[in-house]
N, CA, C and O atoms as a DFTB+ gen file, in Angstrom:
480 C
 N C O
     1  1       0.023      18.602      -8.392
     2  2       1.123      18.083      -7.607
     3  2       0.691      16.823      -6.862
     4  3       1.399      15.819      -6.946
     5  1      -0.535      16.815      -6.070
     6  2      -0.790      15.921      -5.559
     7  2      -1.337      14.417      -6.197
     8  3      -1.353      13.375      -5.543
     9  1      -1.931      14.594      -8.105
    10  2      -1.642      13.911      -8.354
    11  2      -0.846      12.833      -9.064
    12  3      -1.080      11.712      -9.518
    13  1       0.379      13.794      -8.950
    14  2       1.862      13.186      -9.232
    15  2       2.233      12.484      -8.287
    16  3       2.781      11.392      -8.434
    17  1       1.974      13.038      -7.155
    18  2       2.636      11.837      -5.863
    19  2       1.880      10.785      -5.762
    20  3       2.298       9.782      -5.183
    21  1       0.527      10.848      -6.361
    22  2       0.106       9.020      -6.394
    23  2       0.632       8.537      -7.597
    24  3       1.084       7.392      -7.577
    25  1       0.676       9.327      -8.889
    26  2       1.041       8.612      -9.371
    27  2       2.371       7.811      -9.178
    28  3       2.566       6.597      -9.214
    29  1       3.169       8.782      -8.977
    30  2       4.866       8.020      -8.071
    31  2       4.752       7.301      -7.753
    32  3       5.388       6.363      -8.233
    33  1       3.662       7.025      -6.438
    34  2       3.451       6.182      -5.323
    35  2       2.906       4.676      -5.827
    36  3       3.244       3.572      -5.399
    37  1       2.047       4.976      -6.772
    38  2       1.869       3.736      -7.781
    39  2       2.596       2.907      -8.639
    40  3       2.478       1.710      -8.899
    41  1       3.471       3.880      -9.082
    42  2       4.644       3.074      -9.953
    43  2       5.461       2.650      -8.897
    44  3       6.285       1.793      -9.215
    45  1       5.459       3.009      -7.741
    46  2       6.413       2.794      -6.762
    47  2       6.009       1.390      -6.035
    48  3       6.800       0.610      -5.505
    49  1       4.800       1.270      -6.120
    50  2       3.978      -0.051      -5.645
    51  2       4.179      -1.606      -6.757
    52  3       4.402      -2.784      -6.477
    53  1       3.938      -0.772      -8.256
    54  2       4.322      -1.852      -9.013
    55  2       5.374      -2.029      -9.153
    56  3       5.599      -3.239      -9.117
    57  1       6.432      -1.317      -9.343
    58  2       7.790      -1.792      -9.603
    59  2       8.270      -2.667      -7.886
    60  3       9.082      -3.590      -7.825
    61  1       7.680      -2.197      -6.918
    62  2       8.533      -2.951      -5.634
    63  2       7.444      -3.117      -5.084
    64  3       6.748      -2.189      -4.673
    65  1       7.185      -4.189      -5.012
    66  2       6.121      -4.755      -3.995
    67  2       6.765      -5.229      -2.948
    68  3       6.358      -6.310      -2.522
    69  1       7.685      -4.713      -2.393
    70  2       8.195      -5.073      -1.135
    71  2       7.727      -4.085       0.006
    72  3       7.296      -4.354       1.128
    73  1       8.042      -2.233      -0.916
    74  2       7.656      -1.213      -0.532
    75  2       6.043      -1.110       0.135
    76  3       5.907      -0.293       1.046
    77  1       5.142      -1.702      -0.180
    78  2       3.801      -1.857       0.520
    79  2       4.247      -2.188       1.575
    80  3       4.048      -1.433       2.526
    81  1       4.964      -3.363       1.768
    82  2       5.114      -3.746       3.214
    83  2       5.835      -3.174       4.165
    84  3       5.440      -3.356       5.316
    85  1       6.916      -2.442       3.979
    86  2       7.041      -1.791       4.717
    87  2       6.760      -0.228       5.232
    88  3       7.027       0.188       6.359
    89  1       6.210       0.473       4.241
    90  2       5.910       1.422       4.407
    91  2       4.540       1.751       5.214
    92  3       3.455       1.354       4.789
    93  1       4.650       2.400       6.245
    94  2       3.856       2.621       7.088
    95  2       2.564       3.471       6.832
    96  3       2.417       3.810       5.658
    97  1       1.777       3.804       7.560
    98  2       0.167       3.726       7.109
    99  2       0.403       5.208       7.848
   100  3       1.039       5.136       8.900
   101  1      -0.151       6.922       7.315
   102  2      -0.116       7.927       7.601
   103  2      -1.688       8.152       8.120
   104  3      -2.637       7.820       7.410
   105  1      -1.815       8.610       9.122
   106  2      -3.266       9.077       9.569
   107  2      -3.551      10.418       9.599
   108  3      -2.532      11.022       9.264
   109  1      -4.377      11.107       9.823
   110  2      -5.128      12.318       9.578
   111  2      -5.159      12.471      11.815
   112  3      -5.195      11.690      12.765
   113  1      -5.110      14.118      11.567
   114  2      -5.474      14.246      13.437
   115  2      -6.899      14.345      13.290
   116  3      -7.338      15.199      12.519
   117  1      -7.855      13.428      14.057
   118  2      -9.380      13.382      14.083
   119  2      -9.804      15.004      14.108
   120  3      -9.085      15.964      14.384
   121  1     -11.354      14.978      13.688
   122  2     -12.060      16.104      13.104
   123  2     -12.430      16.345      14.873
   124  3     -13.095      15.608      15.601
   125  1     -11.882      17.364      15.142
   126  2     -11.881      17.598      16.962
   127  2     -12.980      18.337      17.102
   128  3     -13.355      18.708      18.214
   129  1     -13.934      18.779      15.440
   130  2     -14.916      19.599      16.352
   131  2     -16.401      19.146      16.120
   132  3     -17.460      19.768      16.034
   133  1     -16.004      17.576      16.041
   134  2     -17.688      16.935      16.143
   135  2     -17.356      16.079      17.964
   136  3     -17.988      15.352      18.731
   137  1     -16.355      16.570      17.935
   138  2     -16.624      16.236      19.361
   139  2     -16.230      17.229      20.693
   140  3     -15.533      18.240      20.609
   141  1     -16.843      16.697      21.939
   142  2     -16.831      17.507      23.206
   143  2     -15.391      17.313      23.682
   144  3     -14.721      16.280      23.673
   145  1     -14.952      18.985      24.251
   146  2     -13.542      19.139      24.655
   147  2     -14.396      18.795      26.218
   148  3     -15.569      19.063      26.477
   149  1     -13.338      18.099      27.141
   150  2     -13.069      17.817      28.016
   151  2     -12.775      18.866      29.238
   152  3     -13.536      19.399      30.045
   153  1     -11.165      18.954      29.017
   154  2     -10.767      19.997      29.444
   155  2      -9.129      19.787      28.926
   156  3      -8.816      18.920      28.110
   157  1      -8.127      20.764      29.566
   158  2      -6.879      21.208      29.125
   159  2      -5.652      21.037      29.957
   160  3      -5.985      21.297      31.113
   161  1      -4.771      20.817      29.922
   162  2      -3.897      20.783      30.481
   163  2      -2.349      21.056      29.915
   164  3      -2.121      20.819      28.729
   165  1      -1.294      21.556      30.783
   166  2       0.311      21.433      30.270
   167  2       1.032      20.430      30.665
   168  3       0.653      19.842      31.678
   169  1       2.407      19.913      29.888
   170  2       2.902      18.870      30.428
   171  2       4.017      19.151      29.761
   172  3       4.063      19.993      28.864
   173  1       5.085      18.401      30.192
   174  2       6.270      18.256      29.986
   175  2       7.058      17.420      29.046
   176  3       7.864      16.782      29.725
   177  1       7.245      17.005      27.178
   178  2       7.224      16.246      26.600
   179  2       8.476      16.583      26.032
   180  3       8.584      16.153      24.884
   181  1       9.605      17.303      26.513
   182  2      10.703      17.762      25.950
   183  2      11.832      17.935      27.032
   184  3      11.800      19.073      27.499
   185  1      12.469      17.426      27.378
   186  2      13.827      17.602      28.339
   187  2      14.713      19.067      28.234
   188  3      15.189      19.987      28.901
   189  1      14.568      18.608      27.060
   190  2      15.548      20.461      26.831
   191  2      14.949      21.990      26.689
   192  3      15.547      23.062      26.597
   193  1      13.579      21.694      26.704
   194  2      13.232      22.882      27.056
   195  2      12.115      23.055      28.336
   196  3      11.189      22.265      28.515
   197  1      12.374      24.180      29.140
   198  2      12.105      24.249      30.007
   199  2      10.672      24.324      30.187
   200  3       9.939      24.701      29.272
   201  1       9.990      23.787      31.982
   202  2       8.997      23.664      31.784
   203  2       8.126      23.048      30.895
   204  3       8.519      22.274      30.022
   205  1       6.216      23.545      31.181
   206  2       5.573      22.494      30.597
   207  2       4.971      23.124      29.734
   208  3       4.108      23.992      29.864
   209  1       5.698      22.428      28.285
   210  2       5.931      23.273      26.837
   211  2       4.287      22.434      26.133
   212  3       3.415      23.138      25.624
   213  1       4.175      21.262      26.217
   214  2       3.003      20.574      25.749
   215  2       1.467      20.842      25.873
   216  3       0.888      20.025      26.590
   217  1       0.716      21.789      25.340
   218  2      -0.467      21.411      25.948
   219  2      -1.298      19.712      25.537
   220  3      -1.114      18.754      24.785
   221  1      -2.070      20.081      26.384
   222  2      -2.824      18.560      26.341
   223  2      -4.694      18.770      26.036
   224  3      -5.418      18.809      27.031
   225  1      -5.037      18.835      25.273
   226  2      -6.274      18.564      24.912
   227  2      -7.310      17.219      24.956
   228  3      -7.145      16.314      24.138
   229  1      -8.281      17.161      25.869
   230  2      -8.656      15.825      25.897
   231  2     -10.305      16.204      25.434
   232  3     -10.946      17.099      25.986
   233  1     -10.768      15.461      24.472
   234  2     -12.134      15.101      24.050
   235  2     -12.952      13.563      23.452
   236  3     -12.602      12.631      22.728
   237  1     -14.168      13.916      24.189
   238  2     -14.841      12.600      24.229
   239  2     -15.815      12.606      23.249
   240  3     -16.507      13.595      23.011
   241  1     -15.901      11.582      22.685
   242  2     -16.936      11.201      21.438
   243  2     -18.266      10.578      21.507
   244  3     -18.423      10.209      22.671
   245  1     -19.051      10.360      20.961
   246  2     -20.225      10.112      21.001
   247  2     -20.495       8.581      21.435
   248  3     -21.461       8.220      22.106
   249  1     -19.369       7.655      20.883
   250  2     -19.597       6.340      21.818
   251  2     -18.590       5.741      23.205
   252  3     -18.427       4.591      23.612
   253  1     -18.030       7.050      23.690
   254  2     -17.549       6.808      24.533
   255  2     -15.864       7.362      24.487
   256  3     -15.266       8.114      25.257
   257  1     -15.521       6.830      23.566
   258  2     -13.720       7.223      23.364
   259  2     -13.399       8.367      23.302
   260  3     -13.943       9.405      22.922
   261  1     -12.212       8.028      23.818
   262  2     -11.450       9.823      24.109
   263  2     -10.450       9.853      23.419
   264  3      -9.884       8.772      23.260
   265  1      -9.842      11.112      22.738
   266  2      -8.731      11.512      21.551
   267  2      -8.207      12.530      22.478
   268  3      -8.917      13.503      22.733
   269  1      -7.185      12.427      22.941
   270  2      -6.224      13.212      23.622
   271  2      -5.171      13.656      22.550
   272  3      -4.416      12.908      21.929
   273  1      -5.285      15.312      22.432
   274  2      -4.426      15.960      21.168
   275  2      -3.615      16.826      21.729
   276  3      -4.089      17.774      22.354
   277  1      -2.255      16.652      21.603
   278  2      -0.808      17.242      21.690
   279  2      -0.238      18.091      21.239
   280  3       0.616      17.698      20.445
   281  1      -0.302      19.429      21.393
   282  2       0.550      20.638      20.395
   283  2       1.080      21.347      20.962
   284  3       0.621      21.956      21.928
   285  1       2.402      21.473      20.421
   286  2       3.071      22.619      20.926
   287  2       3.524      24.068      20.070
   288  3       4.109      24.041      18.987
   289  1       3.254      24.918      20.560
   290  2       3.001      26.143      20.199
   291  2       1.905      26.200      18.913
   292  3       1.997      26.820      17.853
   293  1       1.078      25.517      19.298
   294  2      -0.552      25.501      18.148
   295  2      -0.029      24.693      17.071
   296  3      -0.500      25.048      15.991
   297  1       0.693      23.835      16.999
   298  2       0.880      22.711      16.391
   299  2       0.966      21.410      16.667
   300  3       1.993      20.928      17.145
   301  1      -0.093      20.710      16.398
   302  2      -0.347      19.261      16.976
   303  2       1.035      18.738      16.303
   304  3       1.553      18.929      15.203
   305  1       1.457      17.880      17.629
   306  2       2.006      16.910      17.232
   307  2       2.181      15.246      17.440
   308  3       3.056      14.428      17.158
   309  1       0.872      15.202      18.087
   310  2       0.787      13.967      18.153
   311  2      -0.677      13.865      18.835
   312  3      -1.130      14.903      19.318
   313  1      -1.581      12.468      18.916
   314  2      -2.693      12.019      19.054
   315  2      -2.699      10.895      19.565
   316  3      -2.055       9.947      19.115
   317  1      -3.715      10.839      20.970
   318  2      -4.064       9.103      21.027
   319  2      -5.061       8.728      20.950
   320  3      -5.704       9.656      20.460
   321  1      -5.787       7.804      21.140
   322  2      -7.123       7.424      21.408
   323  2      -7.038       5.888      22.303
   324  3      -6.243       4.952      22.389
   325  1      -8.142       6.204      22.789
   326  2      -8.732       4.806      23.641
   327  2     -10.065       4.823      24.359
   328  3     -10.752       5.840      24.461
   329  1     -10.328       3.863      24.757
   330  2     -11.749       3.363      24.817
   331  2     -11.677       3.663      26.413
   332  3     -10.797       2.913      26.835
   333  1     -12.167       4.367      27.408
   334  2     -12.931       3.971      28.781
   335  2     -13.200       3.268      29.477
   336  3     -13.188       3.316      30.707
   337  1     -13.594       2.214      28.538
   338  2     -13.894       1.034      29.213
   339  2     -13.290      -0.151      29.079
   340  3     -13.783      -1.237      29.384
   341  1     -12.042       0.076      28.549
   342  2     -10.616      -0.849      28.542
   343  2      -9.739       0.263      27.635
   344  3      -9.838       0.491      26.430
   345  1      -8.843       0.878      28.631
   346  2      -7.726       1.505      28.432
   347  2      -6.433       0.903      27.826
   348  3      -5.651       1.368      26.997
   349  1      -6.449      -0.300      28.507
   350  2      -5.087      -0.472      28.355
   351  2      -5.284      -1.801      27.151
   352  3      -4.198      -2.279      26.825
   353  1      -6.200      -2.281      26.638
   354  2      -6.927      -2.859      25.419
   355  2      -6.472      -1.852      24.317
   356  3      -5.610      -2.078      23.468
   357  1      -7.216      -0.664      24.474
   358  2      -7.325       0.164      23.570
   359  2      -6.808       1.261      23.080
   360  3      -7.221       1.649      21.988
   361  1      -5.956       1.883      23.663
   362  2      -4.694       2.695      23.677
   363  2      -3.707       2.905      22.528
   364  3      -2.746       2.153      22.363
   365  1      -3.948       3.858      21.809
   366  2      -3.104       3.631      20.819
   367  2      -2.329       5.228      20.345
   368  3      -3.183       6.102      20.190
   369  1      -1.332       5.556      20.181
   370  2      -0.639       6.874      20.345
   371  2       0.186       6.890      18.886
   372  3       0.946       6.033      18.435
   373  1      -0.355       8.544      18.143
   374  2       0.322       8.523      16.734
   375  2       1.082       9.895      16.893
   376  3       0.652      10.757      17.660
   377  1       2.158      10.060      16.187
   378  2       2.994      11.407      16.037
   379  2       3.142      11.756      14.507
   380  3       3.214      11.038      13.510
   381  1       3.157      12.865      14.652
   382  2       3.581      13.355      13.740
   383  2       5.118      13.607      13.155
   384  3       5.561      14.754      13.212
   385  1       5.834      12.670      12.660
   386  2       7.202      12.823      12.693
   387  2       7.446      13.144      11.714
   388  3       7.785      12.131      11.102
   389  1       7.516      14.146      10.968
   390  2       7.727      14.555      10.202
   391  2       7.687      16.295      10.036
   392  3       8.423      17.033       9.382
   393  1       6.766      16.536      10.721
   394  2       6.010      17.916      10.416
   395  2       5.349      18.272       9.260
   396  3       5.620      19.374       8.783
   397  1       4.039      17.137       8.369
   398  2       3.360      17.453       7.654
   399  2       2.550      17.286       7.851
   400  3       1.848      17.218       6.842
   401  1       1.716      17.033       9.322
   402  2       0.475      16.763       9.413
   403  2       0.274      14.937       9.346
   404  3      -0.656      14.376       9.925
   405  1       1.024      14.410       8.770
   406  2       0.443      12.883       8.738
   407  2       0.978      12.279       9.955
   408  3       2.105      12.589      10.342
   409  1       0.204      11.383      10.630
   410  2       0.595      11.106      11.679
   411  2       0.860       9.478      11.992
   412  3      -0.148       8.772      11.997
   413  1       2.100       8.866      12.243
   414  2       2.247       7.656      12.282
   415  2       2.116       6.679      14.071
   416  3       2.797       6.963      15.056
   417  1       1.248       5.760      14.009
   418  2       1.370       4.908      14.855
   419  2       2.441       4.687      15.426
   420  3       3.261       4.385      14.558
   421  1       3.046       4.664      16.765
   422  2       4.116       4.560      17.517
   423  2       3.516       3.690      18.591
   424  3       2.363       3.265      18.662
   425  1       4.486       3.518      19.378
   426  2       4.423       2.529      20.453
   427  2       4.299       3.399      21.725
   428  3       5.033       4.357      21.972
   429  1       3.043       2.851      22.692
   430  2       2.595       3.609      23.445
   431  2       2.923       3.451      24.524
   432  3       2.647       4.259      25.411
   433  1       3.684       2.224      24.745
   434  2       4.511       1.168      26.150
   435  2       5.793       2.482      26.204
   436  3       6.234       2.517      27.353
   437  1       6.272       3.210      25.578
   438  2       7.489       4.276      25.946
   439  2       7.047       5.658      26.098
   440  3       6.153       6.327      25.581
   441  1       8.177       5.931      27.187
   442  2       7.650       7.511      27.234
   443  2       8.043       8.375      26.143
   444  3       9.268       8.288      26.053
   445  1       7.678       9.005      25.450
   446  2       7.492      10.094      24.094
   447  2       8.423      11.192      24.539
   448  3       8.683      11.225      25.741
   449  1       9.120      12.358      23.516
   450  2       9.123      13.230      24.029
   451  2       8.384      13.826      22.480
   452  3       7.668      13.180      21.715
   453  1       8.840      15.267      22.348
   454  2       8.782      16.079      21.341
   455  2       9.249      15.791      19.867
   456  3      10.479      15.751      19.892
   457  1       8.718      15.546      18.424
   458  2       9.637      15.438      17.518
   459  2      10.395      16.154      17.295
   460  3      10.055      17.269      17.690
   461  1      11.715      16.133      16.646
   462  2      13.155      17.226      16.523
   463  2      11.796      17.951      15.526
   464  3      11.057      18.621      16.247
   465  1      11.470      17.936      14.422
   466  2      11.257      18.861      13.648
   467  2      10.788      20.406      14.221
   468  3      11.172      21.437      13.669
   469  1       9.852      20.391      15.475
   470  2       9.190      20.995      16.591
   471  2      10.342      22.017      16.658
   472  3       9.833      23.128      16.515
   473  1      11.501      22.104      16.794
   474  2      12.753      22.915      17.111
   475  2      13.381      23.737      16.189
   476  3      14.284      24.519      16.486
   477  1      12.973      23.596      15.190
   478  2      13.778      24.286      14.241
   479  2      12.620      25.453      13.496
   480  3      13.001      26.222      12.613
């Protein structure tokens, strides 16, 4: 199966080379257990449901950067990362919008809530 969808994805590249360009780049949630958990926290990333539905996972890596990981009810749904020693340089926040695990770059200047998929 999986390598039918490259192949798709290939014919899909040669026939439209427009499709490269816009199609967005899917990331993986980092390997969380070559690095040190921090500590934990809840938060509030959903309006409509009550209370603080989000936990918050924060861990630091070996050259410094921290990956702050997002799940609700034991399902990540989103990831950031940034550097310590310029935050606001380095800051960069991905979701999972979809609910398959791949996680796309979003804009980190807005406040987030929950993806719909999370609800159903």
């Amino acid at each position: 199966m999986v390598k039918c969808m490259v192949l798709v994805s290939c014919a899909m590249l040669l026939i439209s080379p427009t499709f490269a360009v816009h199609a967005q780049q899917g990331y993986r949630l980092p390997d969380i257990r070559s690095l040190k958990h921090l500590t934990t926290k809840q938060t509030d990333r959903a309006r409509d449901i009550p209370g603080s539905e989000t936990t918050v996972d924060y861990y630091s890596a070996a050259d410094g950067s921290v990956v702050t990981v997002y799940t609700y009810m034991g399902k990540p749904v989103a990831f950031s990362t940034h550097s310590n020693s310029n935050y606001q340089g380095t800051y960069r926040l991905f979701m999972d919008l979809t609910g398959t695990g791949f996680f796309q770059e979003v804009s980190g200047a807005i406040k987030w809530e929950l993806p719909p998929w999370v609800r159903r």
